[in-house]
VEXLO-145526 format. One record per residue (C-alpha): residue in three letters; x, y, z. Coordinates in steps of 0.5 Angstrom, whole numbers, plus 500, padded with zeros to 3 digits. Layout:
BEGIN
ALAXYZ/...
//
This chain:
BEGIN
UNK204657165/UNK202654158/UNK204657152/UNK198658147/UNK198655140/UNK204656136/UNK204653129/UNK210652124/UNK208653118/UNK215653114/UNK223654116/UNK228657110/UNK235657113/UNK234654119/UNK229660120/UNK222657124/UNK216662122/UNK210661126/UNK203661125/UNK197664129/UNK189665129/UNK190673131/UNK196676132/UNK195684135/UNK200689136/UNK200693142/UNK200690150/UNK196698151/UNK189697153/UNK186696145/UNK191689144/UNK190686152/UNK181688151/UNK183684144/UNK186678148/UNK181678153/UNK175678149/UNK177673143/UNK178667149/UNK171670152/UNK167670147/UNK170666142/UNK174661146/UNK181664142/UNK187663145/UNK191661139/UNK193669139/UNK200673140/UNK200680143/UNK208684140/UNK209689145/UNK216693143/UNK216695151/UNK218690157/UNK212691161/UNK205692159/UNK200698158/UNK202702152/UNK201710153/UNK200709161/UNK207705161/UNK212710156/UNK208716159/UNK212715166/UNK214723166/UNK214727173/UNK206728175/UNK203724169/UNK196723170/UNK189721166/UNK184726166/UNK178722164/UNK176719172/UNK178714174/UNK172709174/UNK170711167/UNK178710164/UNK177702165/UNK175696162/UNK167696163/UNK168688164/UNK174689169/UNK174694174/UNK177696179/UNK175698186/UNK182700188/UNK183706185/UNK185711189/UNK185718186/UNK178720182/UNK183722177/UNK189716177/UNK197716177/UNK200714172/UNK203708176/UNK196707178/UNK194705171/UNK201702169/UNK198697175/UNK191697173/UNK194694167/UNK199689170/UNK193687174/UNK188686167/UNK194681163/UNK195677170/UNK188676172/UNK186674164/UNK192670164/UNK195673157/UNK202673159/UNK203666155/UNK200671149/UNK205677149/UNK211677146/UNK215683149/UNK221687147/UNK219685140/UNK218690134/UNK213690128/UNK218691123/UNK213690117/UNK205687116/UNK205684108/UNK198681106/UNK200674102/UNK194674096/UNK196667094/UNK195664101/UNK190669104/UNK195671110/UNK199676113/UNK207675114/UNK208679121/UNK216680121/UNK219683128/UNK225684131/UNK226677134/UNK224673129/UNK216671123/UNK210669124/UNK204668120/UNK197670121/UNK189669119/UNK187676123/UNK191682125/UNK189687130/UNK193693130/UNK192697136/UNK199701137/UNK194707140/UNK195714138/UNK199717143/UNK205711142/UNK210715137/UNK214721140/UNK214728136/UNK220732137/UNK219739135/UNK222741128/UNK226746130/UNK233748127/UNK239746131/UNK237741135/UNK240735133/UNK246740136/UNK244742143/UNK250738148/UNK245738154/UNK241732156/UNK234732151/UNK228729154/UNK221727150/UNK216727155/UNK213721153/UNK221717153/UNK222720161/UNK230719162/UNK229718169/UNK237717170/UNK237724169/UNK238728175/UNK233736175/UNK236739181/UNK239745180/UNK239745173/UNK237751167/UNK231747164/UNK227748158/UNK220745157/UNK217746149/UNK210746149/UNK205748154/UNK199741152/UNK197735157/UNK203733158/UNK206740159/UNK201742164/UNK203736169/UNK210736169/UNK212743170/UNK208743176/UNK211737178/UNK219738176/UNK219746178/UNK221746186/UNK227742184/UNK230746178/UNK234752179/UNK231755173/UNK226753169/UNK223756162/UNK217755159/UNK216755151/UNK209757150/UNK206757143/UNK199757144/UNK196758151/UNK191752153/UNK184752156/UNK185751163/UNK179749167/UNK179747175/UNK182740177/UNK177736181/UNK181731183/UNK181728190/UNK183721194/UNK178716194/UNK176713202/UNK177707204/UNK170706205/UNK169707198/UNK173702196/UNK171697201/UNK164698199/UNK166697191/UNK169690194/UNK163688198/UNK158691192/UNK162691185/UNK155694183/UNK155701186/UNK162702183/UNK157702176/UNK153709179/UNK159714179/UNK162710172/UNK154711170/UNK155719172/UNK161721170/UNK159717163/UNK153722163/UNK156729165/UNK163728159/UNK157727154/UNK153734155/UNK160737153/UNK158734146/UNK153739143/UNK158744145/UNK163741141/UNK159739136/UNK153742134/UNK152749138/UNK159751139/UNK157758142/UNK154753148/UNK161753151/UNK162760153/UNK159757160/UNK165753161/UNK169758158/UNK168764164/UNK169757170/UNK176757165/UNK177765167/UNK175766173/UNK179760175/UNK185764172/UNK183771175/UNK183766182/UNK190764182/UNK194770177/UNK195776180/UNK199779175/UNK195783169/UNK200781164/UNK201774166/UNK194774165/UNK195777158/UNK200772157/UNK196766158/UNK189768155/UNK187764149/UNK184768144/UNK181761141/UNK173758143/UNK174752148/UNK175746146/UNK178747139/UNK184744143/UNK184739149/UNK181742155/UNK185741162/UNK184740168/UNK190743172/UNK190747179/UNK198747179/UNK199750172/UNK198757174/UNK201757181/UNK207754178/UNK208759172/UNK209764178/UNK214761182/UNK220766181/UNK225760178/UNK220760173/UNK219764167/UNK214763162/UNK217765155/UNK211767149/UNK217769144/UNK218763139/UNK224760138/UNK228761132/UNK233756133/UNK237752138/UNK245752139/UNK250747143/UNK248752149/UNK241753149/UNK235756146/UNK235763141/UNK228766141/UNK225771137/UNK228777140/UNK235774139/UNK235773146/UNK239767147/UNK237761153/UNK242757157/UNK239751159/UNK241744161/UNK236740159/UNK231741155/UNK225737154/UNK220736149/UNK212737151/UNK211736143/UNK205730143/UNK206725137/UNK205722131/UNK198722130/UNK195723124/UNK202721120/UNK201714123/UNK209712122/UNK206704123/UNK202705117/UNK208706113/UNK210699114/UNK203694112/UNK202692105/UNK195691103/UNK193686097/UNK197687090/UNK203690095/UNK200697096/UNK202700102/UNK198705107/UNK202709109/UNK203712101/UNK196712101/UNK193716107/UNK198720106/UNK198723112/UNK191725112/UNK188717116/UNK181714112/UNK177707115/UNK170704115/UNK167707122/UNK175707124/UNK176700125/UNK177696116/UNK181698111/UNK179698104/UNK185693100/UNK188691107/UNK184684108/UNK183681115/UNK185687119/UNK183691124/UNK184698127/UNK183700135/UNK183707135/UNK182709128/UNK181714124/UNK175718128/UNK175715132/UNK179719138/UNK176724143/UNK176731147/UNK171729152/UNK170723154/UNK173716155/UNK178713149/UNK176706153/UNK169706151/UNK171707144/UNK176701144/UNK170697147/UNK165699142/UNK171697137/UNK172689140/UNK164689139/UNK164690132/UNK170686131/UNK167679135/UNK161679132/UNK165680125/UNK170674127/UNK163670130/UNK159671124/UNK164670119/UNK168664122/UNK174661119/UNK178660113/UNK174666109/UNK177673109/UNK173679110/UNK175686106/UNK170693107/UNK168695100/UNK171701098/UNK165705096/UNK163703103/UNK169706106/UNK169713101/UNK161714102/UNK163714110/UNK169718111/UNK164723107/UNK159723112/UNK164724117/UNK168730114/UNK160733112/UNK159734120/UNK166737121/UNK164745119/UNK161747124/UNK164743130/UNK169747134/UNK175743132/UNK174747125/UNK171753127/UNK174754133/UNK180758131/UNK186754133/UNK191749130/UNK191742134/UNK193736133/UNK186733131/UNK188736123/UNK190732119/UNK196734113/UNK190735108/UNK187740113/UNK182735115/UNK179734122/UNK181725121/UNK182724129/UNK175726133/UNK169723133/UNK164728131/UNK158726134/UNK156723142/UNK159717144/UNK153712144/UNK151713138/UNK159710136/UNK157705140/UNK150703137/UNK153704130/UNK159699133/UNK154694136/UNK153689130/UNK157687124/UNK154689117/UNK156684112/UNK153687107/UNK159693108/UNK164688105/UNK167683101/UNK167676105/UNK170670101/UNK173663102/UNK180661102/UNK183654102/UNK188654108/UNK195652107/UNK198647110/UNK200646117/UNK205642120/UNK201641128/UNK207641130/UNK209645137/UNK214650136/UNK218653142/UNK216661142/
//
């Protein structure tokens, strides 16, 4: 294959740095929709995509646990200009969808873009040349642009708890699967009963000897639909790609009516919570299991899950599902509240991510050298999610505000590649662009003025879509559509557009 452009646009100590039009961090869906839409749109292919894993996919290439499965449907979760008439689940594997992007990168052609196995170690704006310094792992580039897309759900959080450093068994996040590590018939521990808890407890109890489940929140758990997709329909989506359209269209419409629930009314979403208990009722016979799993919060205020594996797993007899907090953990397992103490093997961490104190954001310097993670402070700010007041010519996939609890994370992303193209198209070369500051607080503002009365707030739960400062900095707060028709156009008067005199290049190609 052919490389895309590479530049050098210096070489101290024998060192090249090479230059390009748009650099993008990430290789998940964010980065290769990016790549795929600055050559289609914009005929870019002067692009370079730093991926720190071997293999595209982000999240659905890292989370590789036992029984990791999207729970947005399968014709929705997928790029809207790529689809793909093989799905063979409602609600795809996570093998599937590592396939599904192996397929994208191959049939757009990126791979001469993506730089695997290389880390981003710092992004720093050059004022005087009007260009970001990109340093990884494996060498420096410059760029015009850069497009950060390193996804939400990208940096493991290990829980904080006393001693852990100290366990002498095998320790396991499972969004970092140790696959060389063999279950069966050990003493397991899994902390955390979230998304990913609810698949992988499942999926591992019938090989452990004895399998403990750490539960500190009961989620809301609602009957799973999933199903096989026939080979008729898929022979028909090949043969009228069209038809694929109506269930996406569908499924689209029926996420969207969860919206005044979770928004405007929240008291709409007792409805789904009586589905939710007499799904538990159906499947838990023990009256005090059923206490035990009984969320004392409305629904919503966490993420919804669909599962009809979680409550028959919980009542295996080598499963025990443990509500008294943990105190400590020691060399030989985990102490609880009652001082009880619990010998394990393996324990393994269902404890999310980093996703308000963004750990990139630590690491890019803005005009005058200010650097992002400092300022957010873990409590994320941006104009519609996506620029940055004092960090010129950089765009954020998945920013702040921009995540969801009902629907497709990928028709955000897409909204975002809107706004992003017609920026660059409308701007062109050689200028840079900055939202205003006044702008972006005048946003934020109208954001966080929805939020009282969503569910997220008053919902009567602690979840990850809170920031440090106690604001809710994650969800969008409103229907996507209207992100979308927000998204659509690029508003110039939102921002600072100057020209700049571009540095000296040297044409010459240089090895990548």
């Amino acid at each position: 294959m052919t490389e895309a452009p590479v530049q050098i646009t210096s070489s101290r100590n024998g060192t090249e740095t090479r230059h390009v039009r748009v650099a993008i961090l990430g290789a998940g869906f964010g980065g290769l929709g990016a790549a795929i839409r600055l050559e289609r749109d914009l005929g870019e292919r002067d692009v370079v995509i730093f991926e720190r894993h071997s293999e595209v996919g982000g999240t659905w290439w890292a989370n590789s646990y036992p029984g990791a499965q999207c729970d947005i449907p399968s014709h929705l979760y997928s790029l809207s200009f790529a689809p793909n008439p093989n799905w063979t689940r409602t609600f795809p594997l996570q093998p599937e969808l590592a396939e599904y992007m192996r397929d994208i990168a191959h049939r757009f052609g990126l791979h001469d873009r993506i730089r695997f196995n290389t880390t981003v170690e710092e992004l720093r704006w050059d004022d005087e040349r009007s260009i970001w310094h990109v340093k990884t792992d494996r060498g420096d580039w410059t760029a015009d642009m850069v497009i950060a897309a390193p996804g939400p759900l990208s940096e493991p959080r290990w829980p904080e708890i006393p001693g852990l450093d100290k366990f002498k068994g095998r320790l396991i996040h499972t969004a970092e699967w140790d696959h060389s590590v063999d279950l069966r018939g050990k003493r397991v521990a899994v902390i955390g009963t979230g998304a990913s808890a609810i698949q992988v407890v499942p999926a591992i109890a019938p090989t452990v000897a004895k399998l403990s489940v750490f539960q500190r929140t009961p989620p809301w758990i609602v009957p799973h639909t999933d199903r096989p997709i026939t080979a008729l329909e898929r022979f028909l989506y090949r043969r009228f790609p069209i038809l694929q359209r109506i269930p996406r269209a569908w499924v689209y419409i029926t996420r969207e009516l969860l919206v005044p629930g979770l928004v405007y009314r929240p008291n709409m979403l007792r409805v789904l919570e009586r589905i939710s208990k007499r799904h538990m009722e159906r499947q838990i016979r023990d009256p005090e299991l059923r206490r035990k799993v009984t969320p004392n919060y409305r629904l919503g205020c966490k993420r919804i899950l669909p599962t009809n594996k979680w409550y028959p797993a919980l009542q295996r007899d080598n499963v025990e599902l443990v509500t008294d907090s943990i105190t400590e953990i020691r060399p030989e397992g985990v102490v609880t509240a009652d001082g009880r103490v619990h010998e394990l093997d393996v324990i393994v961490a269902a404890t999310g991510f980093h996703v308000t104190d963004i750990p990139l954001a630590h690491h890019i310097y803005g005009r005058g050298g200010r650097n992002l993670g400092r300022e957010w402070e873990g409590s994320p700010q941006a104009y519609r999610g996506t620029t940055i007041a004092g960090y010129p010519n950089l765009f954020w996939l998945v920013g702040p505000n921009t995540g969801l609890g009902h629907n497709s994370i990928v028709f955000m992303i897409e909204a975002q590649l809107n706004y992003i193209i017609d920026a660059l198209r409308r701007i062109g070369r050689n200028r840079t662009i900055e939202v205003r500051e006044d702008v972006q607080r005048r946003f934020n503002e109208r954001i966080q003025a929805k939020m009282p009365k969503t569910v997220w707030t008053t919902g009567g739960c602690a979840s990850w879509y809170i920031d440090a400062k106690g604001r809710n900095t994650t969800i969008w707060p409103g229907f996507t559509f209207s992100y979308w028709w927000l998204m659509r156009r690029f508003d110039p008067e939102s921002y600072t557009i100057a020209p700049v005199r571009p540095p000296a290049r040297v044409a010459e190609p240089a090895a990548a």
